[in-house]
C-alpha positions as CSV (number, residue, x, y, z in Angstrom):
1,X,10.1,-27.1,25.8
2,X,10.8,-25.8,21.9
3,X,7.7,-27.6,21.1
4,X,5.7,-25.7,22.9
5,X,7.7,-22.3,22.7
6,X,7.1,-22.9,18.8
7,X,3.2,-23.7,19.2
8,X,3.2,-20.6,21.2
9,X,5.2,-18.4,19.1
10,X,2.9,-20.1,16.0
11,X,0.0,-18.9,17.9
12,X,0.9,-15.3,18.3
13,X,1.7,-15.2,14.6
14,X,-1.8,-16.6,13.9
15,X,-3.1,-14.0,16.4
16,X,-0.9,-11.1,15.0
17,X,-1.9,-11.7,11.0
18,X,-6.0,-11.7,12.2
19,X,-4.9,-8.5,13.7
20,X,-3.1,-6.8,10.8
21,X,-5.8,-7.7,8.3
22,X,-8.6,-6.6,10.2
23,X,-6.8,-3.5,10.9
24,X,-6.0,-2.8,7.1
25,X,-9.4,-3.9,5.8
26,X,-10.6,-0.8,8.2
27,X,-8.6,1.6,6.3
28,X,-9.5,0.8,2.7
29,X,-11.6,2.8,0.3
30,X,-12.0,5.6,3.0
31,X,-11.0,8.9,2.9
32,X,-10.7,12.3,5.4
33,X,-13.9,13.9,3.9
34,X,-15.1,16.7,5.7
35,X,-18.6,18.4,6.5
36,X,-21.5,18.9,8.9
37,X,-23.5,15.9,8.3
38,X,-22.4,12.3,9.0
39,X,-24.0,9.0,8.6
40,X,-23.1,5.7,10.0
41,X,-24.9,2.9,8.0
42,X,-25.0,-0.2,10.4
43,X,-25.3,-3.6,8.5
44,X,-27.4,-6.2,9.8
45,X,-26.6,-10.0,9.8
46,X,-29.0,-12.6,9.9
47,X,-31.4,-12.8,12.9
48,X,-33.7,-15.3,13.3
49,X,-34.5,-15.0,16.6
50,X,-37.0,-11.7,18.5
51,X,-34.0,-9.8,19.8
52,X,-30.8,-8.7,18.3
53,X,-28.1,-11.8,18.3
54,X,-24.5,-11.2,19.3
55,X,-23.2,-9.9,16.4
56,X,-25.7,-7.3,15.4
57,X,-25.4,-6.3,19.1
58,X,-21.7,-6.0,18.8
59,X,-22.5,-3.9,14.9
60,X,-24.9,-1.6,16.7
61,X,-22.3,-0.3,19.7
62,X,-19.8,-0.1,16.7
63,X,-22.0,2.0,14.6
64,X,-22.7,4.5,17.8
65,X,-18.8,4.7,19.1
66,X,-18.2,5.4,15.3
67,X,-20.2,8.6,15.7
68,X,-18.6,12.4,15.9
69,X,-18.6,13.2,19.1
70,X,-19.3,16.8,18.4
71,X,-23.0,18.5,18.7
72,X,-22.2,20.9,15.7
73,X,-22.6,17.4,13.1
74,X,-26.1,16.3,11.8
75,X,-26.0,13.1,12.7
76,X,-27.7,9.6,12.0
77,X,-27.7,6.3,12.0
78,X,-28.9,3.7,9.3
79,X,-29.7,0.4,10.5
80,X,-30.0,-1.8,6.8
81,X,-31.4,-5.1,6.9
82,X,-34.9,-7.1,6.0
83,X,-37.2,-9.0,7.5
84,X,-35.8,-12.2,9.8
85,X,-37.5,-15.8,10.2
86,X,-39.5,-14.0,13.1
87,X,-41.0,-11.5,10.9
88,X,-39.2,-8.3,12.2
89,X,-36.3,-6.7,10.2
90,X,-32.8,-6.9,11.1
91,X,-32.7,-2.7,10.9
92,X,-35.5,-3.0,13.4
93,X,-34.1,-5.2,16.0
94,X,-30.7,-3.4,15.9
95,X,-32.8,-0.3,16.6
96,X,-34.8,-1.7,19.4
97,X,-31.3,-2.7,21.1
98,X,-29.8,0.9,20.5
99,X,-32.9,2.7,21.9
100,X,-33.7,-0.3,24.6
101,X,-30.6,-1.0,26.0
102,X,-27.5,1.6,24.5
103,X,-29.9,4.6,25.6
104,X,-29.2,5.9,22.2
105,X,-31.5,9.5,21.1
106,X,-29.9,10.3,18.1
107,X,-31.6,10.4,14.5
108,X,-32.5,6.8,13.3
109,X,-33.2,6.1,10.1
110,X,-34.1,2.7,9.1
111,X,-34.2,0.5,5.8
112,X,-36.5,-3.1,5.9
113,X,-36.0,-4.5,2.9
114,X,-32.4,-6.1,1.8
115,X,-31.7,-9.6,2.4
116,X,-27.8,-9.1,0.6
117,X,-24.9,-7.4,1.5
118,X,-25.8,-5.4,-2.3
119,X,-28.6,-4.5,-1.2
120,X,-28.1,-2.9,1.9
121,X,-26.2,-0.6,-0.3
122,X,-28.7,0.2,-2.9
123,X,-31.5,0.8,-0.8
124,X,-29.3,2.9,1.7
125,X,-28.8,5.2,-1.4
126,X,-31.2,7.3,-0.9
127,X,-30.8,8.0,2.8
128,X,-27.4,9.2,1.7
129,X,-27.6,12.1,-0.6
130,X,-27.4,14.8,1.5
131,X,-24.5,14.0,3.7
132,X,-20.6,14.8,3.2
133,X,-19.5,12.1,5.2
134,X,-20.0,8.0,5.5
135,X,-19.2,5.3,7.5
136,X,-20.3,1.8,7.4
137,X,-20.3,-0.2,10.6
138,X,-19.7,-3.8,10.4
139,X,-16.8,-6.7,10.8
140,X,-14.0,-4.9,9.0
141,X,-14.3,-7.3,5.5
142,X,-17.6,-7.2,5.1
143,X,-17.5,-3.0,6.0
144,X,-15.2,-2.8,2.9
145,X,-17.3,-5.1,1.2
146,X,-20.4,-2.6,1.2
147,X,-17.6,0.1,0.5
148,X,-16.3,-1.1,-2.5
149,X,-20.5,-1.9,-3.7
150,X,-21.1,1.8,-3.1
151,X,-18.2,2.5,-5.1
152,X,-19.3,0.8,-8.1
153,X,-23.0,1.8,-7.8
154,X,-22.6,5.5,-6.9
155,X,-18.7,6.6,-7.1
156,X,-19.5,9.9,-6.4
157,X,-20.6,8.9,-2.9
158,X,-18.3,6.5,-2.0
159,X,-16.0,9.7,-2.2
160,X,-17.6,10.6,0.9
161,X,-16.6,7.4,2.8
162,X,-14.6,8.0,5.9
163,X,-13.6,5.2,9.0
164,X,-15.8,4.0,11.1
165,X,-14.7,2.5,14.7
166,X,-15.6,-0.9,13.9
167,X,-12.0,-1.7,14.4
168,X,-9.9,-1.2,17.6
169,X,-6.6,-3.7,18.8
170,X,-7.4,-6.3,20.9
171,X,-11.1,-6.3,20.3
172,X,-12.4,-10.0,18.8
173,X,-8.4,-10.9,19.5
174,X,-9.1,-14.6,19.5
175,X,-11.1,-14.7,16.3
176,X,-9.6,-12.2,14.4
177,X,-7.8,-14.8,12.1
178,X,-11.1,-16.8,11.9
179,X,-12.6,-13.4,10.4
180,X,-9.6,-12.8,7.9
181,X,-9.6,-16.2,6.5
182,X,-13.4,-15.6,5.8
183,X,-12.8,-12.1,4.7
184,X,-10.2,-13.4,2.0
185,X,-13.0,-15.5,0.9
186,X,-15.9,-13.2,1.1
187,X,-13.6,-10.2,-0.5
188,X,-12.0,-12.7,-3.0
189,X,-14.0,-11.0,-6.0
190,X,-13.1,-7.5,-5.3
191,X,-10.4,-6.1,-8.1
192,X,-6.9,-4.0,-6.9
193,X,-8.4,-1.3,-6.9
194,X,-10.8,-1.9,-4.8
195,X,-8.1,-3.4,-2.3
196,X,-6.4,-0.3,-2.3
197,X,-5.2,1.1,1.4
198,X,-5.5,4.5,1.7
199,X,-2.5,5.7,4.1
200,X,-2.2,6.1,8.2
């Protein structure tokens, strides 16, 4: 009987730290920057197949939820990410699943050619000039991954950054810690600053 209450109370410890991390990766390098136009920058992951996999399908309803619900914002979505084994892009697929099946009529904007997590950021540049706020829809990590690379290509837009909704409690409960402990490794080359939380 204290075995198992010890796996069990081991297991919602496990469960609890994939929660916090995720949760605090979603608040760093953002801000509360205001203004009328918004856009949410939807990174693609690999996608071999003709349709959009389960995880760019899960990136795409987190990149519309993470839109202001308010008809006064110029709004759009960027769907980043290059060509796939099936000779489509990533950006295209996602779009094709937020149009197709998510109903979504908003302004889409869509970049074809990265193939890194870098490069979704440099070639998304340009499609952000001309906003005053940003948000950048993935798995929290590898969100504040592209965070911290528009922060040290363009710090004067990475001022702009605000949250997106690609975190809420609960959601991906059972492989939350699976997605910290790969976080720590994907974000192991980012500097303090860089893992800076910005407060509640």
């Amino acid at each position: 009987m204290r075995r198992r209450t010890g796996v069990a109370a081991a297991g919602v410890a496990v469960l609890a730290w994939g929660e916090w991390m995720n949760r605090r990766w979603s608040r760093t390098l953002v801000g509360d920057n205001e203004g009328d136009a918004e856009a949410v920058v939807v990174l693609g992951y690999r996608n071999p197949q003709s349709t959009a996999n389960f995880i760019n399908r899960w990136r795409v309803r987190a990149g519309i939820r993470s839109l202001t619900d308010d008809s006064t914002h110029d709004t759009r979505v960027i769907f980043s990410g290059g060509t796939t084994s099936g000779g489509v892009s990533e950006a295209r697929l996602m779009a094709d699943y937020a149009r197709s099946v998510l109903e979504f009529d908003g302004t889409v904007l869509l970049e074809e050619e990265s193939t890194t997590t870098w490069e979704n950021v440099t070639h998304v540049i340009p499609l952000l000039e001309n906003v005053d706020r940003i948000k950048i829809a993935s798995q929290p990590a590898h969100a504040l991954k592209a965070r911290a690379y528009l922060r040290r290509q363009r710090p004067d837009l990475a001022k702009r950054l605000v949250r997106a909704d690609d975190y809420r409690p609960g959601e991906w409960l059972i492989v939350k810690p699976l997605l910290a402990l790969y976080g720590l490794w994907t974000l192991r080359g980012l500097n303090a600053s860089e893992r800076r939380t910005t407060p509640d």
